[in-house]
C-alpha positions as CSV (number, residue, x, y, z in Angstrom):
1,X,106.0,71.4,60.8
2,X,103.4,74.1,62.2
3,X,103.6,76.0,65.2
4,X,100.9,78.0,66.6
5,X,100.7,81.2,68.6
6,X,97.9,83.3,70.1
7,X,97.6,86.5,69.5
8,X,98.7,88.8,73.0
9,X,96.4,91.3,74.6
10,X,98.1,94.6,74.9
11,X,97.0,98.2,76.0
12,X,97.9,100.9,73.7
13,X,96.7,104.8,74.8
14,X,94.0,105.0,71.7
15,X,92.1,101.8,71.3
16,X,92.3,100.9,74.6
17,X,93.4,96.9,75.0
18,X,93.9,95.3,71.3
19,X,95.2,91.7,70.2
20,X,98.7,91.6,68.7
21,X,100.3,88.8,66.4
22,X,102.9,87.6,68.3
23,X,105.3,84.8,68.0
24,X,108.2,83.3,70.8
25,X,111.4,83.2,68.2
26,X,115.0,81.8,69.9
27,X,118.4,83.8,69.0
28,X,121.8,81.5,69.4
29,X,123.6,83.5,72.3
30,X,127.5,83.4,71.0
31,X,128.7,84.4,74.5
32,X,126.3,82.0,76.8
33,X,126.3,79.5,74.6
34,X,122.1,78.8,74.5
35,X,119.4,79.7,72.9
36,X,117.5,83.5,73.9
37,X,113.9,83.4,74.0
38,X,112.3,86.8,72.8
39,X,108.2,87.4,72.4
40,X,108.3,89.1,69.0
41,X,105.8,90.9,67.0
42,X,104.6,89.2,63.6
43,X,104.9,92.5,61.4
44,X,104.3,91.6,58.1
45,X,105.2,95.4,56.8
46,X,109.0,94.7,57.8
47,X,111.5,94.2,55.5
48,X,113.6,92.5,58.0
49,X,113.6,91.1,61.4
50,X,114.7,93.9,64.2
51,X,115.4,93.4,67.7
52,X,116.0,96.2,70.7
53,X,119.5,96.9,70.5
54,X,120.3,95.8,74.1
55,X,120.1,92.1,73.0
56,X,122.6,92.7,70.8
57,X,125.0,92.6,73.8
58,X,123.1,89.6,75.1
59,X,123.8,87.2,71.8
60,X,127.3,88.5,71.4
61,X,126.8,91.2,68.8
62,X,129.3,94.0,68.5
63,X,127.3,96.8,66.8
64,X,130.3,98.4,65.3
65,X,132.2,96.0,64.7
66,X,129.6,93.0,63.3
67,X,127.2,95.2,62.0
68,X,126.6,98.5,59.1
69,X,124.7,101.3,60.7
70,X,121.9,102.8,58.4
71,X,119.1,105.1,58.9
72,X,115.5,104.1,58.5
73,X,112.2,105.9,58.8
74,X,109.3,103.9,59.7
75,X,106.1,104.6,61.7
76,X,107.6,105.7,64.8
77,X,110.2,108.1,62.6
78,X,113.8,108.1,62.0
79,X,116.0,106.1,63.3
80,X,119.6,104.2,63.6
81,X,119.4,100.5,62.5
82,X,122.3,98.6,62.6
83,X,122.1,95.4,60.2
84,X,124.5,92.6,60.8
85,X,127.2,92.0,58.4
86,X,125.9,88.0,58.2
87,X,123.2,86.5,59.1
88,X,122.3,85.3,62.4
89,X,120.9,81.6,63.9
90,X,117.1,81.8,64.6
91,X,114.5,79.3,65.7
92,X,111.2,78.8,65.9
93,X,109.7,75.6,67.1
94,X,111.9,72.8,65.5
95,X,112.7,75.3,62.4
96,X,116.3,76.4,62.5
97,X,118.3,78.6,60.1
98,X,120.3,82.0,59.1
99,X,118.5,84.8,59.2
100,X,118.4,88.5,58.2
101,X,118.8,90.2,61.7
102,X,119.2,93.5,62.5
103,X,118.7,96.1,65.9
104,X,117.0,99.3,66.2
105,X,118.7,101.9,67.9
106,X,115.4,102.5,70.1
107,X,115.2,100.2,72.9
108,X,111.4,100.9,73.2
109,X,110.8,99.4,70.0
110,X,109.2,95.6,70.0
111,X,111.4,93.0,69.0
112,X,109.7,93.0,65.1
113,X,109.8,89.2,62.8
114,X,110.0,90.5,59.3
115,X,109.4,88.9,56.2
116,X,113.1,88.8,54.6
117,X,114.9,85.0,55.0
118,X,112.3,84.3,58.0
119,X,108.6,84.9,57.9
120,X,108.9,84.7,53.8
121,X,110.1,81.0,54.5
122,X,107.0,80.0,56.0
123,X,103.3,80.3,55.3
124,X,101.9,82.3,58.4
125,X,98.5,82.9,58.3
126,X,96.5,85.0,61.0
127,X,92.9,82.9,62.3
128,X,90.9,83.5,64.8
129,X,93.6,85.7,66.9
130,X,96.3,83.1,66.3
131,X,99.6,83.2,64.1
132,X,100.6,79.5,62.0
133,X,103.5,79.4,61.2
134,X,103.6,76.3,58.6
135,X,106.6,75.0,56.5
């Protein structure tokens, strides 16, 4: 299986517009029962995949019940992360499986793919402004 995604044009306030890695990853919603599309970025400097915490909410995730609340320091500083208990069910193109998901307590964060049980499974490689993904 390979799946290909272009890169995404984005502003940021010092280099003017840049190209981001990007790739469209699906979530299994426990409450509405379907799968959540969310844009992520393809950060290969994360340990783990972290999502906005107001998804959480959205696939059914009780922060203090389903997950263990740490503190992480990172680019943007310090931070609350809270790292589910289990794993969760991720997709991308046909590939399904558990993953290592967790949500930043910062809801201006991007949703980040990180490289423990997801990106690690694949061979991603960055060309010409696109991500493969490749199994």
């Amino acid at each position: 299986m390979a799946v290909v995604f272009p890169f995404e044009e984005q502003k940021t306030s010092i280099f003017g517009v840049i190209k981001r890695p990007v790739a469209d990853v699906n979530f299994w919603s426990v409450t509405l029962k379907k799968w959540i599309p969310v844009r992520m970025v393809v950060d290969t400097g994360a340990d783990y995949t972290l999502l906005p915490k107001w998804i959480a909410g959205k696939l059914g995730v009780d922060l203090s019940h389903d997950c263990r609340k740490y503190r992480t320091v990172g680019v943007g500083g310090k931070e609350n992360v809270f790292l589910l208990k289990g794993e969760w069910q991720a997709k991308i193109g046909e590939w399904e499986e558990s993953v290592v998901l967790g949500f930043i307590g910062d809801n201006n964060v991007p949703p980040l793919l990180g490289r423990l049980k997801f990106m690690e499974k694949f061979k991603v490689t960055f060309d010409n402004y696109r991500t493969l993904f490749e199994k």
